[in-house]
N, C-alpha and C positions, 0 to 999 in steps of 0.2 A: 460240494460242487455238483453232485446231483442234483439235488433240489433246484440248482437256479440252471442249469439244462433240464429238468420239467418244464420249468418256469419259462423260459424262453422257448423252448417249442412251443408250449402254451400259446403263448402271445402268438409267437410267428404263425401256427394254423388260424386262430381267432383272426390276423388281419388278415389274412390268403381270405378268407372264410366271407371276414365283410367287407373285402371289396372285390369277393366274387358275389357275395349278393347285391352290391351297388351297384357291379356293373348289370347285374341282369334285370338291376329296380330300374335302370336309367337314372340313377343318382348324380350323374354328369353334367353340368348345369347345360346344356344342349339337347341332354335325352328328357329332363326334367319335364317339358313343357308338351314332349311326344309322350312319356309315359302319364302323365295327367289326361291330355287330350284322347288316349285310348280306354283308359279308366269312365272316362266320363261317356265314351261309346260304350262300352261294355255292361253301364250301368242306364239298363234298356227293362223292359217288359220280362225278358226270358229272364234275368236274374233273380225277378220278383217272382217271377212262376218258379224258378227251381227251389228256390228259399221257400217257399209255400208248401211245393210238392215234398221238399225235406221233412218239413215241420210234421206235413199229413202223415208221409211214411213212420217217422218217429213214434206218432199219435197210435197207429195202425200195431206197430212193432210192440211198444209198451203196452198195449192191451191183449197184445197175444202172449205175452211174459204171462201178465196176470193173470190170465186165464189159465196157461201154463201152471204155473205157481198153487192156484187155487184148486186144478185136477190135480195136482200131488197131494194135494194136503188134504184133498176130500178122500183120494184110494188110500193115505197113509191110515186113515179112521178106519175103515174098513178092514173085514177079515179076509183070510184067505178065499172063503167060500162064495163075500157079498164080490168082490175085485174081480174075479173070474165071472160073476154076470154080470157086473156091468160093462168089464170091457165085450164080453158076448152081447149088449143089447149096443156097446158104442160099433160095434164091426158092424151089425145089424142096420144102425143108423146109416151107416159110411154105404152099404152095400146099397143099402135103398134109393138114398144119395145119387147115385153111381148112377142106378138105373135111372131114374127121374130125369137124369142129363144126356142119358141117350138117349131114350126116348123121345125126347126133344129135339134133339138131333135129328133123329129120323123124319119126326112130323113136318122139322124147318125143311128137310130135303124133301118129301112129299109135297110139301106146299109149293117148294119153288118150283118145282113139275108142274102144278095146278095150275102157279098164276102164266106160266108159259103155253101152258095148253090157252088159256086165256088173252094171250098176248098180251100182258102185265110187267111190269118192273120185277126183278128182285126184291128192290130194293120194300115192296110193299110184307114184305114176307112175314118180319115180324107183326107187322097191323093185321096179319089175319090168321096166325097160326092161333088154334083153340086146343080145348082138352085134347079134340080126340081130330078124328082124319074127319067126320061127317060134318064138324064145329065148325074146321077150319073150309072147307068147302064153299059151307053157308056165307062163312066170311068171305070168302072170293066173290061170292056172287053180287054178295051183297055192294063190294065195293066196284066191280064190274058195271050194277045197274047205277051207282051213285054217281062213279066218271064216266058211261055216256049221259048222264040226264044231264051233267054238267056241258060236257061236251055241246051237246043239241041245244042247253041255252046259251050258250056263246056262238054259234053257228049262226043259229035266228038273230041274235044282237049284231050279228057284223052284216048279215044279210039286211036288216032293215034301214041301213044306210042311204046314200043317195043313190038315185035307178042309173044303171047304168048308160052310158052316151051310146048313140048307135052310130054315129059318125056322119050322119049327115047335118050336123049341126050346123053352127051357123055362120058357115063358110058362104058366101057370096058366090065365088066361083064355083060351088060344087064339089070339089075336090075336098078330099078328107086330110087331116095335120098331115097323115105321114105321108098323104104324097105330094104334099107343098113339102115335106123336108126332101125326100126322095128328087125332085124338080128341083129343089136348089142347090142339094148335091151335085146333078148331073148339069147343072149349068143353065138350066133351063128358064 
């Protein structure tokens, strides 16, 4: 008598169970055609992008395993004495690392000082940051003399258009457009 009170809970949770998932699939022949019709919204661009960006992360993750994997197995060869320098030459790397990225840091935020002394975008910041503060200067300048030279040939080009009207053109009575509007405004 046990067994078939297992057995019958059994069942009884299993159909609570799926047709608590039916009801929430829209398995209902009325929700059927709304939960197809949402499926078929949802099945857009961002999908394919997030399936993609999984894929990437996966790729990204399993390479870092391996590599993982691969540092164990190179310190396990190693003695006590070779393990303690290389992890001394890997801090060394990371430290250096570290710097490299401020420093960086620093010249981006010295540049975007420069191109504002300049009256420049931000946004030009990374197209001119160089090695050092004197590199990226040059850079500034350089891109300074390259958008006005731009500038001044777009200037000239909109300039050599048609001459402007002086208004006495070729109104018969004399009067110029806007005071024939200004006169029919006022009723005249």
């Amino acid at each position: 008598m046990g067994e078939e009170t297992k057995q019958e809970t059994g069942s009884t949770h299993g159909t609570a169970a799926q047709g608590a998932a039916d009801a929430a699939g829209g398995t209902e022949p009325g929700r059927e055609a709304d939960a197809a019709q949402q499926a078929d919204a949802k099945k857009t661009y961002d999908g394919v992008y997030i399936a993609q960006m999984r894929a990437d992360f996966e790729k990204e993750r399993q390479a870092a395993v391996e590599a993982a994997v691969e540092e164990a197995l190179k310190k396990e060869k190693m003695s006590a004495e070779d393990k303690a320098r290389y992890e001394a030459d890997q801090r060394q790397k990371d430290i250096e690392q570290r710097e490299k990225e401020i420093a960086l840091r620093e010249l981006k935020a010295d540049a975007k000082g420069m191109l504002a002394k300049e009256k420049l975008s931000d946004s030009f910041v990374d197209m001119v940051v160089g090695a050092d503060a004197e590199t990226t200067q040059n850079n500034i300048n350089t891109l300074r003399a390259a958008i006005d030279a731009e500038v001044q040939l777009q200037v000239e080009a909109r300039l050599k258009g048609k001459a402007p009207r002086t208004g006495s053109g070729d109104n018969s009575s004399g009067t110029s457009d806007m005071e024939a509007q200004m006169n029919k405004i006022m009723g005249l």
